[in-house]
C-alpha positions in Angstrom: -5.4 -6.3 -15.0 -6.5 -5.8 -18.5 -4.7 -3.0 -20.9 -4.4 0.7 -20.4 -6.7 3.4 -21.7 -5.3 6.6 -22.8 -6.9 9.9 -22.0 -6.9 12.2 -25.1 -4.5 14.4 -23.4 -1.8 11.4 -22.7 -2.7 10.0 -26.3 -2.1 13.7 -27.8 1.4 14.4 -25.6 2.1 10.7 -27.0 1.5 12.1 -31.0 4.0 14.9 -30.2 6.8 13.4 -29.0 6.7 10.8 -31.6 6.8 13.7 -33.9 9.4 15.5 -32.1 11.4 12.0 -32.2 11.2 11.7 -36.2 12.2 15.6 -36.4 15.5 14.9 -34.3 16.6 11.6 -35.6 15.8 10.1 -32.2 15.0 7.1 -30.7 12.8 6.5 -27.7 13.4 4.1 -25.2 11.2 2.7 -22.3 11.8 -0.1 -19.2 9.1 -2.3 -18.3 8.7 -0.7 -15.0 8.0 2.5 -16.6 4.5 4.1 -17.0 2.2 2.4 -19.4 1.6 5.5 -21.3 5.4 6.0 -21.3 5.6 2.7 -22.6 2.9 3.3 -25.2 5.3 6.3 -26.4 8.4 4.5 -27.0 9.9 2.7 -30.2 11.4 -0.3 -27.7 10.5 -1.4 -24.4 12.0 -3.7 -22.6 14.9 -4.7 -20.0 17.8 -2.2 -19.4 20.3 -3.9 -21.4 18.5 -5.0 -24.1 17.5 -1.6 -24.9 20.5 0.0 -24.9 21.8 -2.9 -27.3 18.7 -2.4 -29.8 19.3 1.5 -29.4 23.4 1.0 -30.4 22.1 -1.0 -33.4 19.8 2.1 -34.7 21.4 5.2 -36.6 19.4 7.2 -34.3 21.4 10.8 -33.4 19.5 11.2 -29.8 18.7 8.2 -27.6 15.7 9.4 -24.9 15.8 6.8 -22.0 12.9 6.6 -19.9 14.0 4.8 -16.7 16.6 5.2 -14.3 20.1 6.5 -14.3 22.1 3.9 -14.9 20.0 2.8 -17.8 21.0 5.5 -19.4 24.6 5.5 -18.6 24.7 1.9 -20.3 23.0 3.0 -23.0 26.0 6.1 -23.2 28.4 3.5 -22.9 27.5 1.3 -25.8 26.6 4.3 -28.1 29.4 6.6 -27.3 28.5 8.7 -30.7 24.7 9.2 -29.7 23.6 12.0 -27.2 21.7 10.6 -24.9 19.2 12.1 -22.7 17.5 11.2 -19.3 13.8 13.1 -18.5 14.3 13.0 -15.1 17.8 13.5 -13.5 16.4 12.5 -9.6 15.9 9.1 -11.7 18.1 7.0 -9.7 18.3 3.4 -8.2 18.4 2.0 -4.8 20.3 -0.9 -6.0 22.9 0.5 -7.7 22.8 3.5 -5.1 23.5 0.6 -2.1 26.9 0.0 -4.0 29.0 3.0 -4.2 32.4 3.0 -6.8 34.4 4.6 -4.6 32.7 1.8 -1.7 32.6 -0.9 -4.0 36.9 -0.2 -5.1 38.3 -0.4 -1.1 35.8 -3.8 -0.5 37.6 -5.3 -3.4 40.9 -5.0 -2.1 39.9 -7.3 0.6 40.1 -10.0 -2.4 42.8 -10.7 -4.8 42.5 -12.4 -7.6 38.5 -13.0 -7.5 36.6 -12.2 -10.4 34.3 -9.0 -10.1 30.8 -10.1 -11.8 28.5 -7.3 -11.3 24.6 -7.0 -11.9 24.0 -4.3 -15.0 21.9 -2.7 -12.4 25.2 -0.6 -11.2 26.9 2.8 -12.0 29.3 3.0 -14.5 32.0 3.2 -11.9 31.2 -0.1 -10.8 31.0 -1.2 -13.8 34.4 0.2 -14.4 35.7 -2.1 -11.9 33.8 -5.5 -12.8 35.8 -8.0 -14.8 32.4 -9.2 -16.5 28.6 -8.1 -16.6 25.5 -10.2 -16.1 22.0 -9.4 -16.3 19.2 -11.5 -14.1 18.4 -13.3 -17.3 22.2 -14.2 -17.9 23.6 -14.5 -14.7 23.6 -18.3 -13.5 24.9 -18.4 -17.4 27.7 -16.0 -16.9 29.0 -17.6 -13.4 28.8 -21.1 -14.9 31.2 -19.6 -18.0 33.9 -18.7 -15.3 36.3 -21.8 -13.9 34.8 -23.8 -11.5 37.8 -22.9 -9.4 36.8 -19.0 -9.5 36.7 -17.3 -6.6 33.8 -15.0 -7.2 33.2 -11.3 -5.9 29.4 -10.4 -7.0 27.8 -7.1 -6.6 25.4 -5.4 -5.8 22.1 -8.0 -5.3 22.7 -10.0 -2.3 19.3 -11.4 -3.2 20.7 -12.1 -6.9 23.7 -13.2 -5.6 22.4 -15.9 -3.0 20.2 -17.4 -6.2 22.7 -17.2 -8.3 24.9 -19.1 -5.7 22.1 -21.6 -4.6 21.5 -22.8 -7.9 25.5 -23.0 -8.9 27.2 -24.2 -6.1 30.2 -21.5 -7.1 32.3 -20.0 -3.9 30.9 -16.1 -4.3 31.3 -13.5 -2.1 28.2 -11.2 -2.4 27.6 -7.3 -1.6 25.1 -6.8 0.6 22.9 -4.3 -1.9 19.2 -4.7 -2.6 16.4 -3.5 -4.6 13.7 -1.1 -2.0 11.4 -3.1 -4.5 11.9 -6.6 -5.0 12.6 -6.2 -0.9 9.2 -5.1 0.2 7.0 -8.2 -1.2 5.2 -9.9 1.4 5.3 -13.6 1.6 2.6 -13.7 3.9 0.8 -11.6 1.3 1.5 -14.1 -1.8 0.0 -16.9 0.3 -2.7 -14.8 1.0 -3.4 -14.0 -2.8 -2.6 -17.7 -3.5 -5.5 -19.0 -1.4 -7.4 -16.6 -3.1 -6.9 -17.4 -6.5 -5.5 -21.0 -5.9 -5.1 -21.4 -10.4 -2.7 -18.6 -10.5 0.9 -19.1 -11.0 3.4 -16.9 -8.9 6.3 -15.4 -11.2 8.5 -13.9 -9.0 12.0 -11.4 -10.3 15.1 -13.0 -8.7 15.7 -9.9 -6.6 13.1 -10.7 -4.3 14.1 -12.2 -0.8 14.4 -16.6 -1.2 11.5 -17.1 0.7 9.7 -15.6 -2.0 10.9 -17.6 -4.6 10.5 -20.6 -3.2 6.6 -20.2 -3.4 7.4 -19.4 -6.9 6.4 -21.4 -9.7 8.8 -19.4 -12.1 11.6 -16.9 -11.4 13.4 -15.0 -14.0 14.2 -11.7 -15.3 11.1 -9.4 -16.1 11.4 -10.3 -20.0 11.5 -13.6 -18.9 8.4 -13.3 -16.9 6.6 -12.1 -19.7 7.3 -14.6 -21.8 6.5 -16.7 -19.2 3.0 -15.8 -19.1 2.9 -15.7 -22.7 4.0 -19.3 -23.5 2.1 -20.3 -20.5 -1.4 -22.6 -20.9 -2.4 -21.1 -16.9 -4.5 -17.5 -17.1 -4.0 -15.7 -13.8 -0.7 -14.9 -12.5 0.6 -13.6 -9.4 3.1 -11.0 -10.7 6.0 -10.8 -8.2 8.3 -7.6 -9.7 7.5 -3.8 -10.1 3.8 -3.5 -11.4 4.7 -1.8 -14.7 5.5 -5.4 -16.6 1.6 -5.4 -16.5 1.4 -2.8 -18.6 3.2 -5.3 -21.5 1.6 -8.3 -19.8 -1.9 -7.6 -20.5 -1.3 -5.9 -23.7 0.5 -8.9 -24.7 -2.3 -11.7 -23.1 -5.4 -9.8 -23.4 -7.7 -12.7 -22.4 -5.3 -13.6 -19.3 -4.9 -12.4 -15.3 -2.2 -10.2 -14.1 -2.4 -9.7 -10.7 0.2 -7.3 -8.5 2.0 -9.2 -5.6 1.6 -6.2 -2.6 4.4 -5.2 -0.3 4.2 -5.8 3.3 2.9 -2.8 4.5 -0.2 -2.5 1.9 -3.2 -4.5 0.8 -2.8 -3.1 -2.1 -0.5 -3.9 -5.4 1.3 -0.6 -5.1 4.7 -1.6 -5.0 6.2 0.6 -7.1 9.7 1.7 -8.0 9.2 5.7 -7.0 12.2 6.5 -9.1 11.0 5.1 -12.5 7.4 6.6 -12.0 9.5 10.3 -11.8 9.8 9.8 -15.9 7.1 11.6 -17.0 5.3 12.3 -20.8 5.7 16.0 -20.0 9.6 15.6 -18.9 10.4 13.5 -21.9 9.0 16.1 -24.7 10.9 18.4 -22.4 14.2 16.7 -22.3 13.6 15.7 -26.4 12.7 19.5 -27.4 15.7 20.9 -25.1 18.0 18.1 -25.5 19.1 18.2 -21.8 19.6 16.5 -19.2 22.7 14.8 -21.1 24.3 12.1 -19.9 28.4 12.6 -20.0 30.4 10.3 -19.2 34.5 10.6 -19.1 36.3 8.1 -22.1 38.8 6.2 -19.8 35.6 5.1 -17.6 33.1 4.5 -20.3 35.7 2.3 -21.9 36.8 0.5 -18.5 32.8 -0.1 -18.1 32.4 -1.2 -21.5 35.4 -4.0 -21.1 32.7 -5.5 -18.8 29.6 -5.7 -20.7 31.7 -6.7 -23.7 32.9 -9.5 -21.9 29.3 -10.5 -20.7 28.4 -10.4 -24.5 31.3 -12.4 -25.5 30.4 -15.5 -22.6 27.3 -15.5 -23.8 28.2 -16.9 -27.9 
């Protein structure tokens, strides 16, 4: 996959909502799995939490998210003072839809005294409930900072959850939650592509089914991956997460390979998330010129959830 080309229309729609951004004191955010020309609009792209961190840092008035609802609410939770708007409010998640607060709060009664550790990919009801956030890149980090008598309640990646316990040994009790994503990859598929291109290295997210990773050659968080490939002396890769990291990958490696791993039911590398491809150049002007949809989010529960994240932060010095 080599880098995106811009059609004067995308390029020109690009030009105004920078302006509009500098006119309003905002700040424009993007996730890898975005759009590349949505990516090509923002002042930071990257992974969920990372942005909203960079964005809390910035004296920015309006923070525009382009992803996925519970990007957003993070970012809401860790800049309480900033408005912050979401293009597309059908923007949602099947991993953090497949854990449900009020779910999540009657399944932890079941266990006492366990430690909640909860992906950032959750609502901020969930994360209202979790004693301490991870992210994929963080997580075997995090467990390994709790006692290694812990008893450990994770949420909502049972895919997460099993790697993270393979690789730690800890006694975890997982909700069974998954990405529709990281789910669909074909492993039959990746052999397939693997024969085909038998130089390339797989880089596989840690959502994906174990199978998966095992054929892996490297398996980390989508930032990770793209360092990954950027560190990396191979060029072709067999790029096992939602096809927008390409976007960054090529731009970043010019000269290298990015190839999509496809989903079971496709020859093609067309696995995308639906929900972050609803974010749109149109919608984001839109949201930016109207400033609406805002996310609101009540104070007792933004400061529960924030409890969490800060704690994540706090493991991690």
């Amino acid at each position: 996959m080599k880098s995106e080309k811009f059609s004067p229309d995308q390029l020109r729609r690009i030009e105004q909502l920078r302006q509009l951004a500098k006119e309003k004191n905002a700040v424009i955010l993007a996730h890898y799995y975005t759009r590349p020309e949505i990516q090509e609009a923002a002042d930071f792209t990257g992974d969920s939490l990372a942005l909203s961190e960079k964005a809390a840092q910035t004296d920015a008035d309006i923070i525009l998210f382009a992803g996925v609802h519970f990007m957003a609410e993070t970012a809401k939770i860790l800049s309480p003072d900033k408005k912050v708007l979401l293009p597309d409010p059908a923007a949602g998640c099947s991993l953090a839809d497949s854990c449900e607060a009020s779910a999540f709060a009657k399944f932890l009664e079941r266990y006492p005294g366990y430690t909640v550790v909860s992906y950032v990919n959750t609502s901020v009801g969930v994360k209202a409930l979790t004693d301490i956030c991870c992210t994929s890149s963080n997580a075997v980090e995090i467990v390994r900072s709790l006692p290694v008598n812990a008893k450990i309640v994770f949420a909502p990646d049972r895919n997460l959850g099993n790697y993270i316990q393979s690789v730690t040994g800890r006694d975890m009790v997982v909700w069974d939650g998954a990405c529709h994503v990281h789910e669909e990859f074909s492993l039959e598929k990746i052999i397939e592509l693997k024969k085909q291109y038998p130089e390339a290295k797989v880089l596989a997210h840690p959502e994906c089914k174990k199978p998966v990773l095992l054929v892996a050659d490297y398996v980390g968080s989508t930032a990770a991956l793209l360092n990954y490939a950027t560190q990396s002396d191979a060029d072709t890769f067999i790029v096992v997460t939602e096809p927008g990291i390409l976007h960054q990958m090529a731009k970043d490696n010019p000269s290298k390979r990015f190839i999509p791993a496809p989903p079971s039911d496709s020859t093609c590398g067309c696995n995308d998330c639906s929900y972050m491809k609803l974010v749109t150049l149109d919608k984001m002007y839109a949201a930016l010129r109207d400033e609406t949809p805002e996310v609101v989010i009540e104070e007792s529960i933004r400061r529960r959830a924030e409890r969490s994240i800060r704690n994540m932060l706090a493991a991690k010095r």
